[in-house]
Backbone as CSV, one residue per row, in Angstrom:
resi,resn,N_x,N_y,N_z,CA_x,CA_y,CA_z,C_x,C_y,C_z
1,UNK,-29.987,53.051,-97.773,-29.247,51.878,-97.372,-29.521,51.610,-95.906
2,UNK,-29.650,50.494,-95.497,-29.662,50.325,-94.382,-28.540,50.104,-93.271
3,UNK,-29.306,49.831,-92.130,-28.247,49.868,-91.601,-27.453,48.552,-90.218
4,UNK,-25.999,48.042,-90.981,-26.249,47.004,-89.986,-25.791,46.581,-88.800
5,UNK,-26.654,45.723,-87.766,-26.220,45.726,-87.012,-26.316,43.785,-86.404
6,UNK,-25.543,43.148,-85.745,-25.148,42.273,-85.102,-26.185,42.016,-83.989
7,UNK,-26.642,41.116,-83.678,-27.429,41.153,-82.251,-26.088,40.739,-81.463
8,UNK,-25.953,41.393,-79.856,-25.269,41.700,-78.859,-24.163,41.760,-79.230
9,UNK,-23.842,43.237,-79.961,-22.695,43.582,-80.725,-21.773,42.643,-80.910
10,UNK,-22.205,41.431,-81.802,-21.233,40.982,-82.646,-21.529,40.663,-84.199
11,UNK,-20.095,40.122,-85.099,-20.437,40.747,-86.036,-21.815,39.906,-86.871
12,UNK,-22.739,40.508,-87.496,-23.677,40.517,-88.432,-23.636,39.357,-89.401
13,UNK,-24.363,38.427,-88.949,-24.679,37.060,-90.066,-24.881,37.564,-91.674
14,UNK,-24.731,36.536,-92.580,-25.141,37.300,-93.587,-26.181,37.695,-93.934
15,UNK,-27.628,36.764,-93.997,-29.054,36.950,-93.889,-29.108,38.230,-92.996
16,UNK,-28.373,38.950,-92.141,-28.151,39.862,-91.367,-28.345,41.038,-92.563
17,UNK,-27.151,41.122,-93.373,-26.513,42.182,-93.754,-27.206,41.975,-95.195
18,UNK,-27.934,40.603,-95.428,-28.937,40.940,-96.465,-30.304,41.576,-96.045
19,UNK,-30.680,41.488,-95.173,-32.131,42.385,-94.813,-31.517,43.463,-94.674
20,UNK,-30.496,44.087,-94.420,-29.914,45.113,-93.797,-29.812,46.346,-95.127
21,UNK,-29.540,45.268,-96.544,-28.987,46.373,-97.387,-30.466,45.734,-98.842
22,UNK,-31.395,45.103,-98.035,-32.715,44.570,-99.214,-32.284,43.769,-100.198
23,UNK,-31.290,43.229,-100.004,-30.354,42.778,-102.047,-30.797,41.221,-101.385
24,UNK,-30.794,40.325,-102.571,-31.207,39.213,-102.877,-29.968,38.282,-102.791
25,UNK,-28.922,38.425,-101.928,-27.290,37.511,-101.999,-27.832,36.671,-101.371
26,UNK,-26.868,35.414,-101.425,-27.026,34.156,-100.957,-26.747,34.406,-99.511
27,UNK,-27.421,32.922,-99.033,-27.427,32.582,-97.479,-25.893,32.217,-97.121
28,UNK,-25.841,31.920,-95.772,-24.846,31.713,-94.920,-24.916,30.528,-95.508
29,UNK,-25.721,29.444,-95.702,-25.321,27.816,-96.285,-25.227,28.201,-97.672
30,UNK,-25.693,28.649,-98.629,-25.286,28.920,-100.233,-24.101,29.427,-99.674
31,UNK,-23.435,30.230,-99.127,-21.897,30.555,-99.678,-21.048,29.334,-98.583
32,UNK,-21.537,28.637,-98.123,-20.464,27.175,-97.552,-20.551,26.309,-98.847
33,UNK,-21.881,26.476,-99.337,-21.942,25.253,-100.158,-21.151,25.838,-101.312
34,UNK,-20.665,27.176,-101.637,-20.396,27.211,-102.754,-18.686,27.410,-102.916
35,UNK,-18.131,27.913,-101.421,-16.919,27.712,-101.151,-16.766,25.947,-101.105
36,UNK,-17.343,25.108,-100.415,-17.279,23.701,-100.701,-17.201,23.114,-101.891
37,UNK,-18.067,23.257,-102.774,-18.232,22.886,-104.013,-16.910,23.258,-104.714
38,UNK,-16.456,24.838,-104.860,-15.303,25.358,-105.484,-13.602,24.521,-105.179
39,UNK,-13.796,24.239,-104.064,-12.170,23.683,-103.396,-12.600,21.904,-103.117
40,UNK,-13.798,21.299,-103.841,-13.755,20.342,-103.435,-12.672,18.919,-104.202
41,UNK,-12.326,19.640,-105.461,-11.396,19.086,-106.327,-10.245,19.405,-106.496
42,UNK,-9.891,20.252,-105.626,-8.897,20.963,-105.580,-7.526,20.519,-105.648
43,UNK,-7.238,19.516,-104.439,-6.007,18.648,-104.141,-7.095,17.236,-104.362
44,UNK,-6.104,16.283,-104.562,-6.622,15.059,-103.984,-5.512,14.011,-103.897
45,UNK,-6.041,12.842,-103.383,-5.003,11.801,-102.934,-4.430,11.554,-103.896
46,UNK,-4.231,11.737,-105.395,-3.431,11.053,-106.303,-3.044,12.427,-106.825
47,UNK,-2.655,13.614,-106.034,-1.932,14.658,-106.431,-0.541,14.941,-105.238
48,UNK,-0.802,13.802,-104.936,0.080,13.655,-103.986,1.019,12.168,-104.018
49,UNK,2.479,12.209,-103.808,3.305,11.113,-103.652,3.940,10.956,-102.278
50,UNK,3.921,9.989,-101.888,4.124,9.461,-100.728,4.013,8.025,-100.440
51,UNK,5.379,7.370,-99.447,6.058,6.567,-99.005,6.418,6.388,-97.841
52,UNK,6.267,5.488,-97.068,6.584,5.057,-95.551,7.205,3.585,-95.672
53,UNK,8.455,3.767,-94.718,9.159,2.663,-94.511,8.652,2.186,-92.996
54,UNK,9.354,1.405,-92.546,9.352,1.066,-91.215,9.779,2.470,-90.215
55,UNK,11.469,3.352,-90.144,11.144,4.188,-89.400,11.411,5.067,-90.305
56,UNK,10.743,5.274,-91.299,11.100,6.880,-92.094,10.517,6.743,-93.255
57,UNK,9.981,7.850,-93.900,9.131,8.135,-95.136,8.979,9.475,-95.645
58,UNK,7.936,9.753,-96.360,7.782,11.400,-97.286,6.777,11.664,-97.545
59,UNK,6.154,12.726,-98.270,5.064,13.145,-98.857,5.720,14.348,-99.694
60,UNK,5.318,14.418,-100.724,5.523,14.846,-102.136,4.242,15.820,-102.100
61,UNK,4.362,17.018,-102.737,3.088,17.573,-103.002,3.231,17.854,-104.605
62,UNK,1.732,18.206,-104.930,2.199,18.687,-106.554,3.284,19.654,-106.746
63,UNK,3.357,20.702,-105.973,4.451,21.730,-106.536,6.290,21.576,-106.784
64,UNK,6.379,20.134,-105.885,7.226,19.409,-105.885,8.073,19.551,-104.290
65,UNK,7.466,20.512,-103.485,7.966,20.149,-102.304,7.223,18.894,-101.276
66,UNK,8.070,18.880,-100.563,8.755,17.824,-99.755,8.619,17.656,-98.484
67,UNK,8.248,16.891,-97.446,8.577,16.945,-96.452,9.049,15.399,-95.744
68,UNK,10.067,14.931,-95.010,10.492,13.377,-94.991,11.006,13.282,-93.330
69,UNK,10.486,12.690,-93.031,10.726,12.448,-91.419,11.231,10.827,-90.715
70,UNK,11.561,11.085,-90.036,12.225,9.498,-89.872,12.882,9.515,-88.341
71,UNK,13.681,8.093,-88.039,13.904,7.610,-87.178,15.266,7.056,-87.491
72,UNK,16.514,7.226,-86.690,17.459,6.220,-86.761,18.912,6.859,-85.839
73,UNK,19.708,5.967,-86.359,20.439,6.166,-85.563,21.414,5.505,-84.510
74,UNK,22.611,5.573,-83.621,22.779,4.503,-82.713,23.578,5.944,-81.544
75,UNK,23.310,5.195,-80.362,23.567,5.503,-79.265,25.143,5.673,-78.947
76,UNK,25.146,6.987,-79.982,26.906,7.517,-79.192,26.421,9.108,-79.591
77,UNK,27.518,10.005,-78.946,27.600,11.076,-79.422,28.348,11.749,-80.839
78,UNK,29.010,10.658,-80.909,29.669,11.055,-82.654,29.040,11.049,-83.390
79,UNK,29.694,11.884,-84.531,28.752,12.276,-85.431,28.794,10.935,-86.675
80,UNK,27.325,11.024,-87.164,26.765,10.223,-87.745,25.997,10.088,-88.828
81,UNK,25.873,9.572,-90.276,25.540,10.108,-90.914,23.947,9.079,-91.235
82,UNK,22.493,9.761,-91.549,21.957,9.365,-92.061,21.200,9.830,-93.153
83,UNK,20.553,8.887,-93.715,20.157,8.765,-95.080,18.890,9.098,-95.181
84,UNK,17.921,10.045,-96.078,16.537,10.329,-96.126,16.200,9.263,-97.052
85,UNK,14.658,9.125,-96.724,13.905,8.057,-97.616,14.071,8.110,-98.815
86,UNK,14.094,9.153,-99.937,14.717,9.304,-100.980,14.835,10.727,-101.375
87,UNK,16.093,10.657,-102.061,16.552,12.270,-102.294,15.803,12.994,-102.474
88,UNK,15.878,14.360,-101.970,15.067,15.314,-102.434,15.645,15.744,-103.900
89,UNK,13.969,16.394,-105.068,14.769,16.446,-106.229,15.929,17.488,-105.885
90,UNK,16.048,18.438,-105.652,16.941,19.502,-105.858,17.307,19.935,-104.487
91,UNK,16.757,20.046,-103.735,17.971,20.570,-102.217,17.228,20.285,-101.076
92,UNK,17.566,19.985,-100.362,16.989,20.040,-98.493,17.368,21.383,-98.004
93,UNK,16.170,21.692,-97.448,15.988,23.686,-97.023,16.727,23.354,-95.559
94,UNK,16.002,22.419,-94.798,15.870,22.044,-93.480,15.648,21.198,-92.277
95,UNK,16.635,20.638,-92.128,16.724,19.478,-91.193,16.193,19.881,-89.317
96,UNK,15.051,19.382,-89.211,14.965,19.688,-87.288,14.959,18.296,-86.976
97,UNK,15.750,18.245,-85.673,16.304,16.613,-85.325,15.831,16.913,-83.497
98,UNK,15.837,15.878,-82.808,15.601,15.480,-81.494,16.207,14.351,-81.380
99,UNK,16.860,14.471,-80.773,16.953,12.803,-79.565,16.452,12.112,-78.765
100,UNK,16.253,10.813,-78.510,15.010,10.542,-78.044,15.953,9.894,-76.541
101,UNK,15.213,9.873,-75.825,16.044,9.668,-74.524,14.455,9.352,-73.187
102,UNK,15.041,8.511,-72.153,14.502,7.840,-70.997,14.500,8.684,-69.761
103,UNK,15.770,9.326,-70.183,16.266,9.488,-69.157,16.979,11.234,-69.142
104,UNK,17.484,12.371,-68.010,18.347,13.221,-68.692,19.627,12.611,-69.714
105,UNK,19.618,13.763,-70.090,21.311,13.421,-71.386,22.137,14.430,-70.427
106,UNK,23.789,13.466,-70.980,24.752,14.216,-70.402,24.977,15.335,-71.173
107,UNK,25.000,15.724,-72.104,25.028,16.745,-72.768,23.929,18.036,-73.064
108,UNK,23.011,17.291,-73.407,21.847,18.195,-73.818,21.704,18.718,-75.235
109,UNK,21.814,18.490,-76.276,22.655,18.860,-77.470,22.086,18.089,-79.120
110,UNK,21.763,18.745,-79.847,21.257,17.776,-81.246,22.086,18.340,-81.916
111,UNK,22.610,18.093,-82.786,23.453,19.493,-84.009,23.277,18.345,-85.550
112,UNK,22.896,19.409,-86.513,22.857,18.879,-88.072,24.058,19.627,-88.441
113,UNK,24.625,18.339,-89.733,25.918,18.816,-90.288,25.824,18.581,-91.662
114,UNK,26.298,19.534,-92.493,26.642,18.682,-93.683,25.181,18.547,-94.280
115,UNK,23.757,18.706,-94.272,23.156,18.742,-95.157,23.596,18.879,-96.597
116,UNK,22.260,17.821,-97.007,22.829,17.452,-98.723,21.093,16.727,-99.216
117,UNK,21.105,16.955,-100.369,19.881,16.280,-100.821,19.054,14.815,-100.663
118,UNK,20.603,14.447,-99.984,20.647,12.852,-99.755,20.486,12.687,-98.467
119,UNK,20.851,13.565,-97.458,20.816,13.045,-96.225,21.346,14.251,-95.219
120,UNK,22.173,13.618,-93.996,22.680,14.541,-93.169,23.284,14.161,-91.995
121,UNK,24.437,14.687,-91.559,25.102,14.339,-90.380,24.478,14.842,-89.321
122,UNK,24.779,14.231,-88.043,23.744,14.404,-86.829,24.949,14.399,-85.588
123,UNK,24.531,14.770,-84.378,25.439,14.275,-83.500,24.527,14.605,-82.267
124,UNK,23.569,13.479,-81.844,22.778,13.750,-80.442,23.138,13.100,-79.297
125,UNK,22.448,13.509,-78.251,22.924,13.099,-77.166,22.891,11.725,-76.384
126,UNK,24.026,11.087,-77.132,24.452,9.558,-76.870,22.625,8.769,-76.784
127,UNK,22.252,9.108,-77.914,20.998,8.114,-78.147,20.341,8.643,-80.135
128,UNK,19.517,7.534,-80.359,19.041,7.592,-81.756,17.874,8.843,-81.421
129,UNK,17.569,9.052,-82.653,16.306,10.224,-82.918,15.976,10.539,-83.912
130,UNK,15.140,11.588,-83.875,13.641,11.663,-84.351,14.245,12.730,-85.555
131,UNK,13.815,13.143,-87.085,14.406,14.108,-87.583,12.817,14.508,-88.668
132,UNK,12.888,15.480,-89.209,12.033,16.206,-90.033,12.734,17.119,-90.828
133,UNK,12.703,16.716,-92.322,13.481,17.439,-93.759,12.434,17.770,-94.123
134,UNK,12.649,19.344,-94.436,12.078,20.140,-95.590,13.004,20.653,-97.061
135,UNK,12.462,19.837,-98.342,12.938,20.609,-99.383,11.793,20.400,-100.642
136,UNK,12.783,20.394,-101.934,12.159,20.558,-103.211,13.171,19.938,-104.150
């Protein structure tokens, strides 16, 4: 067997480690082309569902999760409830929210409440914002 080695010790191309051990395996482009070829049907655009509104929308994957991000909101600190683009089938894992602001906030502060498949209470810092749901 031979033996292999890397020029300026790093690691060993494959054409490398085929002269190295005499065997007849494919090239560095036969195994792109054949990892390419294998995953090239893999997903595609109509294995996927997805919707965009003006400030909020989703993407659906085949397995049936979810991800829905959006915009809304009005400029107080009370809490407030909004609505996702459309229900998740079965639960929301995870709401991350921001407030969007010009300027410092007097508070400093985002908080989610009340998650539900439908939506979620918010309470940011006396301005609208930015949110990202994960479910299924």
């Amino acid at each position: 067997m031979g033996q292999i080695t890397g020029k300026d010790n790093r690691v060993p191309t494959v054409e490398e480690c085929n002269d190295a051990f005499g065997g007849d395996y494919m090239t560095e482009s036969q195994v792109n082309e054949a990892i390419s070829n294998a995953t090239a049907n893999f997903l595609s655009s109509s294995d996927f569902t997805m919707a965009w509104g003006s400030t909020s929308g989703y993407i659906k994957f085949p397995n049936g999760f979810m991800i829905q991000a959006g915009y809304g909101g009005r400029n107080t600190t009370d809490r407030q409830s909004l609505s996702f683009y459309t229900p998740f089938p079965s639960r929301c894992v995870a709401v991350v929210t921001n407030g969007e602001r010009s300027e410092d906030g007097a508070n400093g502060y985002n908080y989610v409440y009340n998650v539900t498949r439908y939506g979620f209470e918010v309470s940011w810092d006396k301005s609208p914002g930015y949110y990202i749901a994960v479910g299924y």
